[in-house]
C-alpha positions in Angstrom: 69.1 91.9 193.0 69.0 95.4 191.2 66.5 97.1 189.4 68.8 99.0 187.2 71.4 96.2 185.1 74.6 96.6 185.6 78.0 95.5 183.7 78.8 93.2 186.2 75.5 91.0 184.7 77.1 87.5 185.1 77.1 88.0 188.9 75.4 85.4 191.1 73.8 86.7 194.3 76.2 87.6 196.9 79.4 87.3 195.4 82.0 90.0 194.3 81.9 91.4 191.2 84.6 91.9 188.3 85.4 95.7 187.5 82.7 97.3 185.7 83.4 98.0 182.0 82.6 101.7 180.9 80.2 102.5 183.8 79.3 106.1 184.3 79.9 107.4 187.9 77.0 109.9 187.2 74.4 106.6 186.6 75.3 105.5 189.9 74.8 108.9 191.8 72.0 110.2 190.3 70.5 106.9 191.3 71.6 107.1 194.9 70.0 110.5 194.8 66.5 109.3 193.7 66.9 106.3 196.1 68.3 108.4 199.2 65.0 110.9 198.2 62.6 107.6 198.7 64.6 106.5 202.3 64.4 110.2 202.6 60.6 109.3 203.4 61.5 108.2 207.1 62.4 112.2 208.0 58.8 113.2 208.3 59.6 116.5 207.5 55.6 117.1 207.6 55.9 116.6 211.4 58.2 118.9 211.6 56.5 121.7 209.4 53.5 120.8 211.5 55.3 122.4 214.9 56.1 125.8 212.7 52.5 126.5 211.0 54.2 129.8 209.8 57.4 128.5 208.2 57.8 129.0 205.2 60.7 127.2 204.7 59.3 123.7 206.4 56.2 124.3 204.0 58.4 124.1 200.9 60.3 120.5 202.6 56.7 119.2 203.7 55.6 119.9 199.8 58.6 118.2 198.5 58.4 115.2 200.9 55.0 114.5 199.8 53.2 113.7 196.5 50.7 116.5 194.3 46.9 115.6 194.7 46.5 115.2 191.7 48.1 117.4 188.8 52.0 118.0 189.1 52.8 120.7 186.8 54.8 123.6 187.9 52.8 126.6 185.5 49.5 125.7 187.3 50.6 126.3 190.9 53.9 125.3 192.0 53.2 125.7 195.5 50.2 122.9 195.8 51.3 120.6 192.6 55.1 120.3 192.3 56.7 118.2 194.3 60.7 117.1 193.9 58.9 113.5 195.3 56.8 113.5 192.3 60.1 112.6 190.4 61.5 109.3 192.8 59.7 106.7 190.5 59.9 108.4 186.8 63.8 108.8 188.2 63.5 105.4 189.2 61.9 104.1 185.4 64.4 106.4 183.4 67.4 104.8 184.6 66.5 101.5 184.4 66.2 102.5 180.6 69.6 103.9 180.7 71.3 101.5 182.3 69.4 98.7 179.8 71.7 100.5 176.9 74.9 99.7 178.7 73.7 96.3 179.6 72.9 95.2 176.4 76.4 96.5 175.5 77.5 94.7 178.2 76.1 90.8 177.4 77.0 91.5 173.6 80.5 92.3 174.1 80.4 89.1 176.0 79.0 87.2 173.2 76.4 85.8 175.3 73.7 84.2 173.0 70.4 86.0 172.0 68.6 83.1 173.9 70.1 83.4 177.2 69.9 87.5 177.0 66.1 86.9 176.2 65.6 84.2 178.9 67.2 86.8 181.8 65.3 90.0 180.7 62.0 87.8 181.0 63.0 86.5 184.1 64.1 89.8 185.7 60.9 90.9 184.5 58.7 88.5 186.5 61.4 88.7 189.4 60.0 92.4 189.5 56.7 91.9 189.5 56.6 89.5 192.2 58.7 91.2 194.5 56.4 94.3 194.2 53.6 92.1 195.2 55.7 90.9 197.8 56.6 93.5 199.5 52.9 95.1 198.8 51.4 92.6 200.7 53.2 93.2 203.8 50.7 93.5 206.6 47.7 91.8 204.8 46.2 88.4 205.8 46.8 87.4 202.6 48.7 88.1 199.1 47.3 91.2 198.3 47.7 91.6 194.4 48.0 94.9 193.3 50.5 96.1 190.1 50.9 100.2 190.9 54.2 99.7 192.5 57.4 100.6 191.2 59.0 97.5 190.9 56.0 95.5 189.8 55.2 99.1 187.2 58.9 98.4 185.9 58.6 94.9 185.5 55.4 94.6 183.4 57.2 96.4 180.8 60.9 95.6 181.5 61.0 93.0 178.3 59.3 95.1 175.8 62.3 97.9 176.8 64.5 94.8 176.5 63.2 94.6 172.6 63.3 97.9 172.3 66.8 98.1 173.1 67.8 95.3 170.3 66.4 98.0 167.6 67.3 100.9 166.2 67.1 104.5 168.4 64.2 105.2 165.7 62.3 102.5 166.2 62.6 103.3 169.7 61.6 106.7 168.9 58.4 105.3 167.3 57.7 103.4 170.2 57.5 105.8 172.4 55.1 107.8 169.5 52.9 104.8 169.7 52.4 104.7 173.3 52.0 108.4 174.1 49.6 109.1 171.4 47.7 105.6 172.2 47.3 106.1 175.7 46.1 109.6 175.2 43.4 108.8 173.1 42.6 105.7 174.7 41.7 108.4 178.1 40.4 111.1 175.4 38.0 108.6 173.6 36.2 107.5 177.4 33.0 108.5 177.9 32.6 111.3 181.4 30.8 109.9 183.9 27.2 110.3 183.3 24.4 111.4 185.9 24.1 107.7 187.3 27.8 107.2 188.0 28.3 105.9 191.5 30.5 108.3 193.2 30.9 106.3 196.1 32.8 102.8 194.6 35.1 105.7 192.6 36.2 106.2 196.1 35.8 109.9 195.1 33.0 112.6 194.8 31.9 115.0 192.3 33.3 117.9 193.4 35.8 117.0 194.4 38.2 120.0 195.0 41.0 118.7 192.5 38.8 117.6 189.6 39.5 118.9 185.8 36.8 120.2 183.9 36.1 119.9 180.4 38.1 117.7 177.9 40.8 117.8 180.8 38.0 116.0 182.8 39.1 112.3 181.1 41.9 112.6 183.2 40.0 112.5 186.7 40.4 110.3 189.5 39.1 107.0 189.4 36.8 107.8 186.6 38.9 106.5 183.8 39.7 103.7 181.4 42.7 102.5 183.8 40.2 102.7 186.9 37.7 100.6 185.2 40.4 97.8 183.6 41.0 97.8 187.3 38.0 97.1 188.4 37.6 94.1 186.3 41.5 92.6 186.6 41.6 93.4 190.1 38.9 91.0 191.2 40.3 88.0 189.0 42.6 87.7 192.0 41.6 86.7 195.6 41.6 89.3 197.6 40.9 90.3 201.1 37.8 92.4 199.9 36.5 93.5 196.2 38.5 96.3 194.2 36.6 99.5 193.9 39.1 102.3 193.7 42.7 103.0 194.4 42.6 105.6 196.9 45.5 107.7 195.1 44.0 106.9 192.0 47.2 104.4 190.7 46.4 101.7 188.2 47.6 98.7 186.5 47.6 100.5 182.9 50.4 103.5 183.9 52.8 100.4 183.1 52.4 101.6 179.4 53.1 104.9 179.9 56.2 104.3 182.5 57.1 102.5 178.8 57.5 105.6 177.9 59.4 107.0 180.4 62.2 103.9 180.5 62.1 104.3 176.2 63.6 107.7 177.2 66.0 106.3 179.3 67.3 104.0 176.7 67.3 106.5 173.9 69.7 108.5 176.8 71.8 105.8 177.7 72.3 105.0 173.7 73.7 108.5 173.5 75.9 108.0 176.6 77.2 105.2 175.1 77.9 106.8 171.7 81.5 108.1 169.9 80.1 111.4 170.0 82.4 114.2 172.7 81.8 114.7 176.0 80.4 117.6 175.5 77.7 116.8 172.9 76.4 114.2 175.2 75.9 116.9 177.5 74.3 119.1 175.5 71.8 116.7 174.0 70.9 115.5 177.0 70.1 119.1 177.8 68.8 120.3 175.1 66.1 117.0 174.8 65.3 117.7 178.4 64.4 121.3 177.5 62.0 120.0 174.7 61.1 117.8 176.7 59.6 119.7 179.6 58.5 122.3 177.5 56.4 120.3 175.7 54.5 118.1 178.6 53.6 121.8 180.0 52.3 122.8 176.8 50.4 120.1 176.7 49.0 120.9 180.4 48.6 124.3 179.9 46.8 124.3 176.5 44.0 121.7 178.4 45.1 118.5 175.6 46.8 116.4 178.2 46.8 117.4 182.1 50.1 116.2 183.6 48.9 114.1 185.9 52.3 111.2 188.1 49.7 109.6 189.6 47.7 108.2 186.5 50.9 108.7 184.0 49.7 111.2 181.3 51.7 110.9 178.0 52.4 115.0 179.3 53.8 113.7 182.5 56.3 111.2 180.6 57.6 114.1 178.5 57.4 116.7 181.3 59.1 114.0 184.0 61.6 112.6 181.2 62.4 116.0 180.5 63.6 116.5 184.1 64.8 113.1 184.4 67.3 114.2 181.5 68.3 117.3 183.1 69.1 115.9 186.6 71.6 113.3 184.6 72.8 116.0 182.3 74.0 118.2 185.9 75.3 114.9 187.3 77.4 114.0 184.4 78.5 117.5 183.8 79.9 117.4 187.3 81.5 113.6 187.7 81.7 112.4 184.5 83.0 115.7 182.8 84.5 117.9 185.0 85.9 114.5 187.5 84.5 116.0 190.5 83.0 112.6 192.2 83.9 112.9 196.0 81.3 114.5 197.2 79.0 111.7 195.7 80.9 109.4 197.5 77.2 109.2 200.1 75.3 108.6 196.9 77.8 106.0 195.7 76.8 104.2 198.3 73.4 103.8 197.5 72.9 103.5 193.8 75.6 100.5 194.4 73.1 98.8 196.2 69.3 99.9 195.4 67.7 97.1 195.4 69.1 96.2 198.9 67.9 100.4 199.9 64.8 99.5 198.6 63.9 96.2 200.5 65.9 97.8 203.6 63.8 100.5 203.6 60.5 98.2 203.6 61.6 95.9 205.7 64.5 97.5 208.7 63.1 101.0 209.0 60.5 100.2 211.4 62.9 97.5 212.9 65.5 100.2 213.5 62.9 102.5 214.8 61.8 99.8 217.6 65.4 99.4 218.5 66.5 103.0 219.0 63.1 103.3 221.2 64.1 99.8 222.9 67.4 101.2 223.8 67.9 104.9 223.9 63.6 105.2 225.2 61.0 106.0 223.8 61.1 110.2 224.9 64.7 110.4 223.8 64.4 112.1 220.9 61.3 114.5 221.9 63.8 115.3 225.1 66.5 116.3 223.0 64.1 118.5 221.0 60.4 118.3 220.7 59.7 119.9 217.5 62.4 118.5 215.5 62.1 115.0 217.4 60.7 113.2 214.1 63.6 114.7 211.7 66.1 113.3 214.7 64.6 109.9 215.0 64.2 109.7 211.3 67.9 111.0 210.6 69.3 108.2 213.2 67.1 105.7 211.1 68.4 106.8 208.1 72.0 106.4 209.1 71.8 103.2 210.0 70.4 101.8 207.2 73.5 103.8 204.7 76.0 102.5 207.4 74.5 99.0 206.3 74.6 99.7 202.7 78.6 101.3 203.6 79.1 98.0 204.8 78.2 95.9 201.8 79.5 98.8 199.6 83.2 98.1 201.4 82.7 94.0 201.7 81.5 94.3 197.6 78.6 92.7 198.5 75.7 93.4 195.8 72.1 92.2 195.9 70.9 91.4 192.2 68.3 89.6 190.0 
């Protein structure tokens, strides 16, 4: 299984694949990056920072290990709202888009028919969904149906990107129009919470500390349109107890926008894949990121859209996408231009196989944990050094699952949908 399609797409499950067919080494590391940030998690560096109060270097890791309250926009305060964790899942969404360029690509070159491309997007995109749900309802007492995870985000609008990339890059274009200017209105046009608005099933109160004021205010927690679908779609499902309120304020809805997101991921994968030089690539891909981010801070700063990861603002898809392309433009500047892939080589690793990181990471970390406490005890790490015991631990956790991932990286052993 992988999130993010790959030439190899006539693969079964465990099985080796054929040489990849015009595969970009700077697709596969910038997506180890964003997938060795999310393993990244098990480091606790806000354990750490914890032991040096007066650090201002642990600050700036705790802050980057750990997502903004609420708005994530560098102008407003970059020391409380940006955080490089912020950008794991729009990362995550754009190259799914890029990589859905070279796929297509990919199946056509193989003359495989319309139906049977059409038939695999829509199964992928269930595959997705369900997995999420799977792997979300991991300690409950029963299947615990919730759509604001990554995976499950990706696959609700996995095959409308799939149409998308059959058209034209301006109809994509237009798409991605449609959705940003939609969604904003469809937040704009919701009434504010009137005097009898109960507070306490938002999961969130009045003044609370991080609330927007003003037209920004459509954009609160939990006191939108994407809170309230949720508090009807929810509760079609069984569920341990009713849906109020996300307690980070994620929703169903932010599918749309994550749309967005992947649209610019397959607008930047269609120029990847394009006749035009090297070095044009590059510079479009910086020059759109530039535009990009410029604009989703304009649109935070001048109070029309606040960019908000959490809840998906149309501002955070251009501010994020705009990022998104400049972190791919600096990683195929270095491999895929200049040739200089060794270092990568850790990243490699990972992008290979992120589906597998992803499940690992859910399902071994604690595992691994157990084990290293089973067999080394449980003070071995505080003895070695109690402050830094956590980022120990957590680093010995950490190599052990990318020694796994090594492993099926050597054997060519891939986990796919």
């Amino acid at each position: 299984m992988t999130i993010f399609p790959t030439p190899n797409e006539a693969m079964t499950p465990i099985e080796l694949p054929r040489p990849a067919v015009g595969r970009l080494a700077s697709i596969d590391a910038y997506r180890g990056f964003v997938m060795f940030l999310m393993m990244a998690e098990v480091l606790a560096l806000w354990k750490v920072s914890a032991a040096f109060p007066d650090s201002a270097v642990w600050s700036i890791l705790k802050q980057n290990q750990s997502h903004a309250e609420w708005v994530s926009c560098i102008l407003r305060d970059p020391a409380q709202t940006f955080s490089l964790h912020d950008l794991i899942q729009p990362s995550f969404s754009f190259l799914v888009g890029t990589a859905m360029a070279f796929s297509l690509a990919s199946r056509r070159a193989r003359n495989q028919s319309p139906m049977a491309m059409t038939l695999h997007a829509l199964w992928r995109a269930i595959a997705l969904i369900a997995l999420g749900i799977f792997l979300r309802s991991m300690g409950h007492s029963q299947t615990y149906f919730t759509f604001e995870d990554t995976l499950s985000q990706i696959g609700l609008g996995y095959f409308f990107l799939y149409l998308l990339g059959l058209r034209s890059s301006r109809v994509q274009w237009i798409a991605l129009l449609v959705i940003l200017v939609g969604y904003w209105a469809a937040f704009a046009l919701y009434p504010l919470p009137g005097a009898d608005f109960n507070w306490e099933q938002a999961g969130v109160t009045a003044n609370w500390q991080h609330n927007l004021t003003g037209f920004a205010a459509h954009w609160n927690k939990n006191s939108n349109p994407a809170w309230a679908f949720d508090t009807w779609f929810l509760n079609l499902f069984p569920r341990e107890n009713p849906f109020t309120n996300n307690g980070g304020g994620y929703s169903t809805l932010s599918f749309i926008p994550t749309l967005g997101t992947m649209i610019l991921g397959l607008i930047a994968g269609g120029w990847l894949r394009s006749d035009l030089s090297k070095g044009h690539k590059w510079l479009r891909l910086v020059l759109a990121g530039i535009l990009l981010l410029t604009a989703g801070e304009a649109l935070g700063w001048f109070g029309i859209c606040p960019v908000i990861k959490k809840i998906w603002t149309p501002s955070w898809v251009l501010y994020s996408g705009g990022l998104a392309m400049l972190l791919l433009a600096g990683f195929y500047l270095v491999m895929d231009i200049v040739g200089f892939k060794i270092w990568a080589f850790p990243l490699l690793v990972i992008g290979a196989n992120s589906i597998a990181a992803y499940c690992m990471d859910w399902f071994f970390g604690g595992f691994i944990r157990d084990s290293l406490h089973t067999h080394l005890g449980s003070d071995f790490f505080t003895n070695l050094s109690k402050p830094y015991a956590p980022l120990l631990e957590g680093a010995a956790v950490l190599l052990a699952l990318w020694l796994i991932l090594l492993w099926m990286y050597r054997k060519k052993v891939y986990v796919k949908i």
